[in-house]
N, C-alpha and C positions, 0 to 999 in steps of 0.2 A: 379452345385447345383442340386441335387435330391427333386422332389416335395416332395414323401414319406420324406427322412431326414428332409427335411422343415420345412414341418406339423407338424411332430413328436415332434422337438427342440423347434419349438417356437408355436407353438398354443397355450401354457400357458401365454407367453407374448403378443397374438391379444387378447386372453381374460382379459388380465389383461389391458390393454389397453382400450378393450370398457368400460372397467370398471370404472376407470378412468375419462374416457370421460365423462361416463353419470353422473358421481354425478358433476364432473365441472360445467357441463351444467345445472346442475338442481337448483333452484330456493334458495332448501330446505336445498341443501348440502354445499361443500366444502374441499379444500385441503388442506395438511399443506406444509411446502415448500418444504418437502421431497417429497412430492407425486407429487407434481406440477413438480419437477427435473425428475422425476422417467416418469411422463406423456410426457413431450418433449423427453426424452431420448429415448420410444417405441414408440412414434410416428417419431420421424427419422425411426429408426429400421424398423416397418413395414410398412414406407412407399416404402424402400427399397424396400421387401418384394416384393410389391405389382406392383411396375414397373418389378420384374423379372417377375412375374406371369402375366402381362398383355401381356409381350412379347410372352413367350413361352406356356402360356395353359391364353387365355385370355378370354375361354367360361366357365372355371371352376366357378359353381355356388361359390368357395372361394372367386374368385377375386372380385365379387359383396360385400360379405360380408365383407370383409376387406375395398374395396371401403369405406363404409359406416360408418364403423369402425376409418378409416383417415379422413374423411371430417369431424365427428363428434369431434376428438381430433383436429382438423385443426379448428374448431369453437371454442372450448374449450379455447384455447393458443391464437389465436389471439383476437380473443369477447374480452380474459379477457385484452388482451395489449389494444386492442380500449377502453375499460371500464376504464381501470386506466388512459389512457392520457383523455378519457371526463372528469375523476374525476379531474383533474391536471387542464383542461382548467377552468370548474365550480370554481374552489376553487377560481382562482385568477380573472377570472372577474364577481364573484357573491358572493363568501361566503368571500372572503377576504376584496372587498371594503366594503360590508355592516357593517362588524365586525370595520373597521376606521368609516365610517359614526355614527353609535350607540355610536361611543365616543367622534363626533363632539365638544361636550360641554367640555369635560376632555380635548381635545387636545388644544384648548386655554385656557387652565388653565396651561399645561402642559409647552406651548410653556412660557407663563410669566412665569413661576419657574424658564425655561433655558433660555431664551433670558435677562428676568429684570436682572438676577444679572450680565451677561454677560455685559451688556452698561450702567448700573450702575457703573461700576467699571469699565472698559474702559474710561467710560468719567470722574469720578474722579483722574484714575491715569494720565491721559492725561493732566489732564490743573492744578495737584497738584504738586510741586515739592517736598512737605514733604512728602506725598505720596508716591511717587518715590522712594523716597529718601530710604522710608522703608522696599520696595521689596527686595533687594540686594543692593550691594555696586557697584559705577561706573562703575567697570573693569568688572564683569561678566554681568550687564545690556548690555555697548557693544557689548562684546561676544555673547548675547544671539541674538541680534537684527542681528549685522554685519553678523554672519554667523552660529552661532550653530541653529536656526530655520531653515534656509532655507535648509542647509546642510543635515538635517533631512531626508529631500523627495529624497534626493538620496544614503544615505547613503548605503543601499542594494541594488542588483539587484533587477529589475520592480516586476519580480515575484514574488520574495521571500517576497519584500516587501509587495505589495500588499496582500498576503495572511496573513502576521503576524497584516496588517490594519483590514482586514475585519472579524478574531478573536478577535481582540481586540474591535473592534466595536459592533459585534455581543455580546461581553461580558458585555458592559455598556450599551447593552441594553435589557441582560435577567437581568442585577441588577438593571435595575430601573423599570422592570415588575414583579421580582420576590420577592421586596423589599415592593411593593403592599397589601401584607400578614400582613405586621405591621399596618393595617390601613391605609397606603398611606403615611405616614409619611415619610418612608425609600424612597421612590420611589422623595416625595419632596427634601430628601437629595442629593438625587444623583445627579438630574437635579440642583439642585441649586448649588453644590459642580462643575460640568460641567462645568455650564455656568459662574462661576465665574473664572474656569481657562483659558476659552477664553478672558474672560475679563482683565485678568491678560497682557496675551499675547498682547490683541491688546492695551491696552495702555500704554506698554510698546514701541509696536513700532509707537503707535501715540504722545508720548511725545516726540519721539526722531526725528521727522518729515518725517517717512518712514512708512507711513499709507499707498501708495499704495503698497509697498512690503505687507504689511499682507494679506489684501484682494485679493492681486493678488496670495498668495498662500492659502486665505484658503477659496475665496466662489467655489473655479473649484469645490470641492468634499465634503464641508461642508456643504452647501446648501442642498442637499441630504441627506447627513451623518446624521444634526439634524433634520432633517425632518422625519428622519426614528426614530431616539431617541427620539424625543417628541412624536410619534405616540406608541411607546414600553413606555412611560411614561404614557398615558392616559391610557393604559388599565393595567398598574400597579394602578395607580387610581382609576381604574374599582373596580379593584381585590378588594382595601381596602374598596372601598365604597361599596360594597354587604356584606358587614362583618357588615359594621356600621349601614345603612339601608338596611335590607335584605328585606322592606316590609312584604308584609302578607305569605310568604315563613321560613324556619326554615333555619337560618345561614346557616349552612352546606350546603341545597339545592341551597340556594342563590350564595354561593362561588363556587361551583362545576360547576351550570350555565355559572356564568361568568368566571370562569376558562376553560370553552371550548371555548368561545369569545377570552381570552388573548393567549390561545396557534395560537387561526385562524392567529392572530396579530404577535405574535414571528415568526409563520415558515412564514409568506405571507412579513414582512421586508426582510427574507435571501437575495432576488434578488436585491432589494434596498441597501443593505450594501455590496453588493458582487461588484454592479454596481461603490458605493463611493469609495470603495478600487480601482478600475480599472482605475478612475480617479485621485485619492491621486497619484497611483504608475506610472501611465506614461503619463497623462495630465497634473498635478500641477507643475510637474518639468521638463516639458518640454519645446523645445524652443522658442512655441507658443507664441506670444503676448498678455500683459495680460487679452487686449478685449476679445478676440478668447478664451481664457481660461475660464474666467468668463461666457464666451456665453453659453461654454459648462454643465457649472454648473447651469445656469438658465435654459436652457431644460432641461436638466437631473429632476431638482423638480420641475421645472413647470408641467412636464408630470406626475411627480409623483402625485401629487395635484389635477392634471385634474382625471388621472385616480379614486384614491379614492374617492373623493369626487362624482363628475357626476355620476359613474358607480354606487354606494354605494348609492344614495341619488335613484338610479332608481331602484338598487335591495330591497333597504326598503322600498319603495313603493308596489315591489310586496312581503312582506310576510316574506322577508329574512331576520333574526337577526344577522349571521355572527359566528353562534356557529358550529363547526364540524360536529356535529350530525345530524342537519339540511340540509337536499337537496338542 
């Protein structure tokens, strides 16, 4: 490599480089993705560069200037990676519990919409035999109890399963936050349309005397699972009640508000419905016994409960609403 050629080929690319660098770095500016690609791609480039010049002419007043030129893109690329993981830690232990805490009061309202109908109806199908009677007929009642339930949990590989749980889960839980926009009305449907088909299920298999089969396959990862549904139901409730009562704000302002609060809630659930699929798909149907199963699913929403709640009740204390736009 000749210095002159060097110089020559790429000096457009150290200037385009510092160039780069300094609006990254500056308070005022910023990149689009193209330029951010473009900024990592000549900062490899001249860092290159700049280890050949340090070897072979490393008093050349260039290599100072290029020095300066990569430390500055070297701040630029990693700041911004340190910058997005602070924002990542912030989000989940400040702006995501406060956003559940703020809806303390919706999330037991939300939890009786899904839980009442659910053991309402468990416990009338359970001790009704006219009731029963009226779900289905004998032959596929057995079926459903003897084995088409349990067979469910393994019916696909761990993986594959798991993933089509925790889309489908993630799905019943932007409908009962997105259903919020009718007034709340939608969002009451959902949860209550839910928890009545749990309710279905368990007294189906509490009539037939195999109540610990249900709960041993459905608190490992349901316990979590509605924990994360009734928390995406309260701030569907959010959503419809800033419609109804917007206070001394104009609708619009009021929905858009709490429409930054409901989204903190949908993306800060993913890791909770990610975590109940991972249980659904290879803790629920596994060979564990049913204690050791269960155990796993009372930590699993115990921690969930501790975190929101404590962390959430200490970030709304100082200041914090739980809306995105908010620090």
């Amino acid at each position: 490599m000749n210095l002159d050629d060097l110089t020559a080929r790429h000096d457009d690319d150290w200037q385009r480089l510092a160039a780069l660098a300094k609006r990254a770095s500056s308070r005022a500016g910023g990149l689009t993705g193209a330029e951010v690609d473009e900024l990592t791609s000549l900062y490899l480039l001249t860092s290159s560069h700049l280890a050949w010049l340090r070897t072979h002419h490393p008093h050349l007043q260039l290599v100072t200037s290029l020095t300066s030129t990569v430390g500055m893109a070297n701040g630029a690329i990693y700041g911004a990676r340190r910058g997005a993981w602070r924002s990542c830690m912030t989000f989940f232990s400040t702006t995501f519990p406060a956003a559940v805490w703020f809806h303390r009061v919706r999330i037991v309202i939300a939890a009786v919409a899904l839980l009442g109908p659910a053991f309402i109806i468990g416990a009338w199908l359970a001790t009704s035999d006219a009731a029963i009677e009226a779900t289905a007929d004998e032959i596929t009642r057995a079926a459903y109890v003897d084995s088409d339930f349990e067979s469910y949990y393994s019916s696909q590989p761990a993986e594959q399963f798991s993933a089509e749980v925790f889309f489908n889960n993630v799905q019943v839980a932007f409908y009962a936050f997105a259903a919020g926009i009718t007034l709340g009305l939608g969002t009451l449907f959902v949860l209550i349309f839910n928890g009545a088909n749990a309710g279905l299920a368990g007294g189906l298999f509490h009539h037939a005397g195999q109540a610990d089969v249900f709960w041993g396959l459905i608190l490992p990862h349901g316990l979590l699972e509605l924990s994360a549904i009734i928390v995406a139901g309260a701030a569907g409730l959010g959503l419809g009640w800033s419609i109804v009562a917007p206070g001394d704000q104009l609708r619009t302002t009021s929905l858009a508000e709490e429409g930054g609060r409901s989204v903190t809630i949908v993306l800060g659930l993913i890791p909770a419905f990610g975590l109940a699929a991972l249980i659904e798909a290879f803790i629920t149907p596994s060979g564990l016994g049913t204690p050791s199963r269960i155990a796993v699913g009372v930590l699993a929403a115990t921690g969930f409960w501790i975190w929101v709640l404590s962390i959430g009740r200490h970030a709304a204390a100082h200041g914090h609403t739980g809306r995105l736009n908010q620090a």
